[in-house]
C-alpha positions in Angstrom: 82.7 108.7 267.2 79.8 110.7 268.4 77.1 112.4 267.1 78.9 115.3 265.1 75.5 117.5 265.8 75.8 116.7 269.4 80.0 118.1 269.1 80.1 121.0 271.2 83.2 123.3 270.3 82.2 126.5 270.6 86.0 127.8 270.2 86.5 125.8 266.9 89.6 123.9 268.2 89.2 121.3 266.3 89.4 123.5 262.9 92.4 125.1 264.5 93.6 121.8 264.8 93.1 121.2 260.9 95.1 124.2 259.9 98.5 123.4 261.7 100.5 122.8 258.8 99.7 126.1 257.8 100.1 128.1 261.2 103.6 126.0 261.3 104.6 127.4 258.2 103.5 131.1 258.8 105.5 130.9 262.1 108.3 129.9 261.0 108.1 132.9 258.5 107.7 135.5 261.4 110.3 133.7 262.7 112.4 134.8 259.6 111.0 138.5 259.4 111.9 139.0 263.3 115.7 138.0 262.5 115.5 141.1 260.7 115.3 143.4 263.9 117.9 141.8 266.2 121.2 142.4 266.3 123.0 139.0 266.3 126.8 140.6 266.9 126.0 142.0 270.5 124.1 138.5 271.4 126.9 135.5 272.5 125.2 133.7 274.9 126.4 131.2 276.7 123.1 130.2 278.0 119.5 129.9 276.6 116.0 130.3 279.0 112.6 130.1 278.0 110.6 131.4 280.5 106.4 130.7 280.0 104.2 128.6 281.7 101.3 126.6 280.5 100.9 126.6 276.5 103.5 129.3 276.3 106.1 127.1 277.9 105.5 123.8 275.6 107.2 126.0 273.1 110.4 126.4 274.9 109.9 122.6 275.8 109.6 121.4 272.1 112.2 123.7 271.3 114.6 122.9 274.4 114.1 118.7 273.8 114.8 119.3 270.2 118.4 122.0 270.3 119.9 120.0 273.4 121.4 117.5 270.6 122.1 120.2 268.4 123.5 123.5 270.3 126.5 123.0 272.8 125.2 125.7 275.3 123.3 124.9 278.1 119.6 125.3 277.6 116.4 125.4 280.0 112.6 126.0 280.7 111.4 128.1 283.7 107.9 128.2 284.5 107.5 130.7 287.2 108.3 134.6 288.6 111.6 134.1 289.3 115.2 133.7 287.3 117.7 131.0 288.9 120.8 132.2 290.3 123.3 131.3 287.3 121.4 133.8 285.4 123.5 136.5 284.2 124.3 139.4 281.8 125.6 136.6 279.2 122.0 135.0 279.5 119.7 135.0 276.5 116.4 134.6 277.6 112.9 133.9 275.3 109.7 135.4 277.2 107.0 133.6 275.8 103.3 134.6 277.1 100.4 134.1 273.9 98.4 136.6 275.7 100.9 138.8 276.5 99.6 139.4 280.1 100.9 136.3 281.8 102.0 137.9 285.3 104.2 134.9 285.7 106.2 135.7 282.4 106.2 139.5 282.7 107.7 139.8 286.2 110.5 137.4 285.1 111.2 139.3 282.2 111.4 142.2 284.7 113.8 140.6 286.7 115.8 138.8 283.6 115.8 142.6 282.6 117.1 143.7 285.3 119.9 141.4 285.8 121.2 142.1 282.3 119.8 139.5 280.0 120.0 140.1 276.4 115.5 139.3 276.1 113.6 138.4 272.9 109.9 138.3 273.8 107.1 136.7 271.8 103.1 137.4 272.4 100.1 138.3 270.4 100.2 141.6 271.8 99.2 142.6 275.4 101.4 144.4 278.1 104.7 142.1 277.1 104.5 143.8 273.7 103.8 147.4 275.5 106.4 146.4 278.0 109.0 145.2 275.3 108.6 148.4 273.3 109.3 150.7 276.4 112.2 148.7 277.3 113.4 148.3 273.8 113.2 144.4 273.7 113.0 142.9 270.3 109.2 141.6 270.2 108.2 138.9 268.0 104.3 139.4 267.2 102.2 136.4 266.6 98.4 136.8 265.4 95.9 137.1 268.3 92.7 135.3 268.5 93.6 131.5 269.4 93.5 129.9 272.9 97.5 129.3 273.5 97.3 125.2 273.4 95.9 126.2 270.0 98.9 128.7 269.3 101.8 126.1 269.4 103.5 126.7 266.5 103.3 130.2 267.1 105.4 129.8 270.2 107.8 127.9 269.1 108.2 127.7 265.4 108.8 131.6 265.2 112.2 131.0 267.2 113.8 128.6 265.4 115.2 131.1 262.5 116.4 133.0 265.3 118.7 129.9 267.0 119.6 129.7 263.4 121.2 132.6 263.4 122.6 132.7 267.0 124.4 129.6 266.2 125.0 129.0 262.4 123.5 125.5 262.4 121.2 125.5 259.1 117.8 123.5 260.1 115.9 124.3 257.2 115.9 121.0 255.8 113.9 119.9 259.1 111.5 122.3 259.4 110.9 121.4 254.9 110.4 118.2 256.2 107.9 118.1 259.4 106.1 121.0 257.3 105.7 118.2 254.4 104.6 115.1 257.3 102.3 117.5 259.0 100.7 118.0 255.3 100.4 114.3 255.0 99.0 113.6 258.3 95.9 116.6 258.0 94.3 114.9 255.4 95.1 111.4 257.8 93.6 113.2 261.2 91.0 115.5 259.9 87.8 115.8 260.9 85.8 114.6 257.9 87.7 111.3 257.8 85.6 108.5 259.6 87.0 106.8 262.1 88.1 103.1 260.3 90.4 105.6 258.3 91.5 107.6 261.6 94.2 106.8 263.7 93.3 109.8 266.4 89.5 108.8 266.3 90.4 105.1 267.0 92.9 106.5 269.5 90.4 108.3 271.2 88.1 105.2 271.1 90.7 103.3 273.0 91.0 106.3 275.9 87.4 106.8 276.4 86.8 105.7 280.0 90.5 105.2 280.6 93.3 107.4 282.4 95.5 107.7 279.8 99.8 107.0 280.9 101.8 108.7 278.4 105.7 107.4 278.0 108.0 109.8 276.2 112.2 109.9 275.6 114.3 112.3 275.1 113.6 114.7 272.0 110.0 113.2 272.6 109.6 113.9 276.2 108.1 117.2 275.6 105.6 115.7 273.5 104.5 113.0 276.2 104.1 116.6 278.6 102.2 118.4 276.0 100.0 115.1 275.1 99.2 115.3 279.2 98.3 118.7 279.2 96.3 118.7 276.3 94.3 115.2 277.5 93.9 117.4 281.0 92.8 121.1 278.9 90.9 119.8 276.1 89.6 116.0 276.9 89.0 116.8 280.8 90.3 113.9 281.8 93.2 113.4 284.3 96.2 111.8 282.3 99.7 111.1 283.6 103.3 111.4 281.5 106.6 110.1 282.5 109.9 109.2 280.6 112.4 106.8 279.5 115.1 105.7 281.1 113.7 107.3 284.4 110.7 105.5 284.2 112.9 102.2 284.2 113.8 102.7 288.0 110.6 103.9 289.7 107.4 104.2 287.6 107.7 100.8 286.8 107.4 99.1 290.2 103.8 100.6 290.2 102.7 97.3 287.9 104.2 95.1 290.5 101.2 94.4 292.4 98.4 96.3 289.9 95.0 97.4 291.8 92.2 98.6 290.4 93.7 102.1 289.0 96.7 100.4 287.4 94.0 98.2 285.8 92.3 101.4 284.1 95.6 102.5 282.7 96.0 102.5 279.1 99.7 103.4 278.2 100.7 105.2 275.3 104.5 105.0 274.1 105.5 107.9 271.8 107.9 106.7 268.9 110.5 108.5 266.8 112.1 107.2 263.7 115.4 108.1 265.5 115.0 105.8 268.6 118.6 104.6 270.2 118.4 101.4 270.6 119.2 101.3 274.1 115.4 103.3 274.7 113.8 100.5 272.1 114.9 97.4 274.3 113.7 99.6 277.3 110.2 100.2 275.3 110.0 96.8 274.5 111.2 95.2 278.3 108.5 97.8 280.1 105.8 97.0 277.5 106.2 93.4 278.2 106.0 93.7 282.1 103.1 95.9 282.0 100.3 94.9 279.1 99.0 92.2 281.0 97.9 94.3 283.9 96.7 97.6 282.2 93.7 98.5 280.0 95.8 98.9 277.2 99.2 99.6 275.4 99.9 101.7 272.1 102.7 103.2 270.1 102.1 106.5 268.5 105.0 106.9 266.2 106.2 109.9 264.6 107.2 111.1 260.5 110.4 111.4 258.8 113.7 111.2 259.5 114.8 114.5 261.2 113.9 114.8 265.1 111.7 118.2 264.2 109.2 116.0 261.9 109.1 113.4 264.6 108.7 115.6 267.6 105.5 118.1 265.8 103.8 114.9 263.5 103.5 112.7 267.2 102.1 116.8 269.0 99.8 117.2 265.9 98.5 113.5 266.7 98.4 113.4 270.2 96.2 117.2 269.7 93.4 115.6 267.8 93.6 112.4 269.4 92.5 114.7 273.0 90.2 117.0 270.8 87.9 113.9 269.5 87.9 112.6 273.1 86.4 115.5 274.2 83.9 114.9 271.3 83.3 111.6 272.8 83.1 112.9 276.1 80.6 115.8 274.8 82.2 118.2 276.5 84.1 121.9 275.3 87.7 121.3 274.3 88.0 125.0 274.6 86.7 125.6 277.7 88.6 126.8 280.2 86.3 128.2 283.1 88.2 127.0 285.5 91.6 128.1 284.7 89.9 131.6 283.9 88.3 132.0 287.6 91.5 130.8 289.3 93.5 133.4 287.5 90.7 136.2 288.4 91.3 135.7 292.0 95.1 135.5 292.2 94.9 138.5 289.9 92.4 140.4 292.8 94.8 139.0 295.9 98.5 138.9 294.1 97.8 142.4 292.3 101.3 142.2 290.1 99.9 143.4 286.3 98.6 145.9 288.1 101.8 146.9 290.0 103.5 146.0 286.3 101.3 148.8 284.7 102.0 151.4 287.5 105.7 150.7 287.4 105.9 151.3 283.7 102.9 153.4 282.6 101.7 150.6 280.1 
C-alpha cells in the first residue's frame, strides 16, 4: 500500500468507510422512528418503486435484490424523470435523493404525485424535504454532510422497518446479524490494519493496473453494480459488472478468442453463503473457461447466514477495496469535479429545480 502521507482524501471517505456498522445501525433506527408518522392502514400496495439515481438508487437496488425473495408484490428501481405506465394510485413509491435536490427524483415524485401514488420520500434535507412537507409526504430525514456513495445505509437501511410494517414479515433477526458481521469485518478492513492482514488492501493490490469485471447473482447483483460504481466514483478506474445466469449466454463468448483487453481483465465473483447450486456449478464452469486468459480471478464472499449480512458485508468490502485503490492510485476518492460540472450545465440548459421552486414556492 502507498505512502499513507502521500493518501490524499480530502473528504475523509475512508473514515466514513470505518464507521459503517454504526451509520447501519442509526439508519435502521430512523428507519423505526419514521414508522411512527405513516399511516400503514391507508397504504396496500400492490406495487413497490424506488425512484433515485446514482448513490441514491443503490438503496432501492440493495433493497429491491434483497425483498424480491421475500415480498409477493412486484418491486422495481427507476432511475430517471419519468414513472412507467403501470403506475397507478395503488403504487407505493420510495423517492430517494441524499441531497434532496436531485432534479431527476423531484420531477418524478411530481409526476408519481400526481398520478396518485401513496410517496415516502427520504433526503438529508433540500427541496424533497420542502417539497414533501408542502405536499404532506411522509419524509424520512437522514443526517446531511456525507457524499451519497458514502450515505448507503442511510438510503436504504432506514426503509427496511417501514417494509416491515407494510408487509408483516419480521426481518430483525437479519438486520441483528449483518449489523454483528459488519462489526467483525471493520476491525478486518480498517485502515490501520497492514496489508498481509487485509483482504481489501490485497484486493486492491491485485486491481492496480487492471480493469476490474465484477460477476454478481441474484440477491448479489446489486452489489456487483454498486462495486462498479464505486471502482468508477472512488478508484477512477473504468470497471465493468454483469450477472449470473445471464452472463452464461453472452458475456462469456468475449474469452473465446481473448485480445489484449480480455488479457487485462481481472474478474471478481461475489459469493453469498446462500448460493443455489445451480449459480455455483455456473461460477465454477465460467471460472474454469476464463482464468487462463484474464489477469486474474477472485471470490469475494460474503458473512452469515441471512441474505441481508451477505448482500452489506460483500458492499462494505467491495467500498474499501475501491477506497485503497484510489490510495494506490494517489488520487481523491471523494472527488467528484466532474460529475459536479456536468450537473452545473444541465442545471443552466434543462432549468427544472428552478421551474420546481416556482411551481411550489420552495
Amino acid at each position: 500500500m502507498c505512502d499513507e502521507k502521500k493518501i490524499l482524501d480530502e473528504f475523509n471517505v475512508g473514515g466514513l468507510a470505518e464507521s459503517f456498522p454504526e451509520q447501519f445501525e442509526e439508519a435502521y433506527r430512523i428507519g423505526l422512528e419514521t414508522t411512527r408518522l405513516i399511516d400503514f392502514e391507508k397504504i396496500n400496495p400492490t406495487a413497490i418503486l424506488f425512484s433515485g439515481v446514482g448513490g441514491s438508487a443503490v438503496g432501492g437496488d440493495l433493497i429491491k435484490d434483497w425483498f424480491r425473495w421475500k415480498v409477493k408484490i412486484p418491486i422495481d428501481v427507476c432511475r430517471g424523470y419519468d414513472p412507467p405506465a403501470y403506475i397507478s394510485d395503488k403504487t407505493l413509491v420510495f423517492a430517494i435523493s441524499y441531497s434532496g435536490n436531485t432534479e431527476e427524483t423531484l420531477s418524478f415524485t411530481i409526476k408519481a404525485y400526481k398520478l396518485g401514488c401513496t410517496i415516502i420520500s427520504l433526503s438529508s434535507g433540500g427541496l424533497m424535504e420542502k417539497l414533501s412537507e408542502k405536499l404532506k409526504i411522509p419524509h424520512i430525514k437522514v443526517p446531511s454532510g456525507l457524499l451519497p456513495r458514502a450515505a448507503i445505509a442511510y438510503l436504504s437501511t432506514p426503509l427496511i422497518p417501514i417494509v416491515e410494517k407494510l408487509t408483516g414479515v419480521d426481518f430483525k433477526w437479519e438486520v441483528d446479524e449483518a449489523l454483528e458481521n459488519l462489526k467483525k469485518l471493520k476491525i478486518r478492513l480498517a485502515r490501520a490494519k497492514p496489508v498481509e492482514e487485509n483482504p481489501a488492501k490485497k484486493l486492491a493490490e491485485m486491481l492496480y493496473g487492471k480493469i476490474p469485471t465484477i460477476f454478481g447473482y441474484g440477491y448479489l447483483s446489486s452489489v456487483a453494480r454498486r462495486f462498479k460504481n464505486q471502482l468508477n466514483e472512488n478508484s477512477k478506474v473504468a470497471a465493468r459488472w454483469d450477472e449470473f445466469p445471464e452472463l452464461n449466454h453472452n458475456e462469456v463468448m468475449a474469452y473465446q478468442k481473448p485480445e489484449h483487453y480480455v488479457k487485462n481483465q481481472f474478474v471478481i465473483f461475489l459469493r453469498g453463503n446462500i448460493e443455489p447450486p445451480e449459480i455455483t456449478a455456473r461460477i465454477e464452469a465460467t471460472k474454469k473457461i476464463i482464468e487462463g486468459w484474464v489477469s486474474g480471478v477472485y471470490d469475494l464472499r460474503g458473512l452469515g447466514n441471512s441474505m441481508l449480512s451477505n448482500i452489506y458485508t460483500t458492499l462494505y468490502m467491495a467500498d474499501f477495496t475501491s477506497i485503497y485503490l484510489a490510495y494506490l492510485r494517489r488520487v481523491d476518492p471523494g472527488d467528484t469535479s466532474l460529475i459536479e460540472d456536468l450537473k452545473k450545465r444541465l442545471n443552466s440548459s434543462i432549468g427544472i429545480l428552478s421551474r420546481i421552486r416556482s411551481e411550489y414556492k420552495l
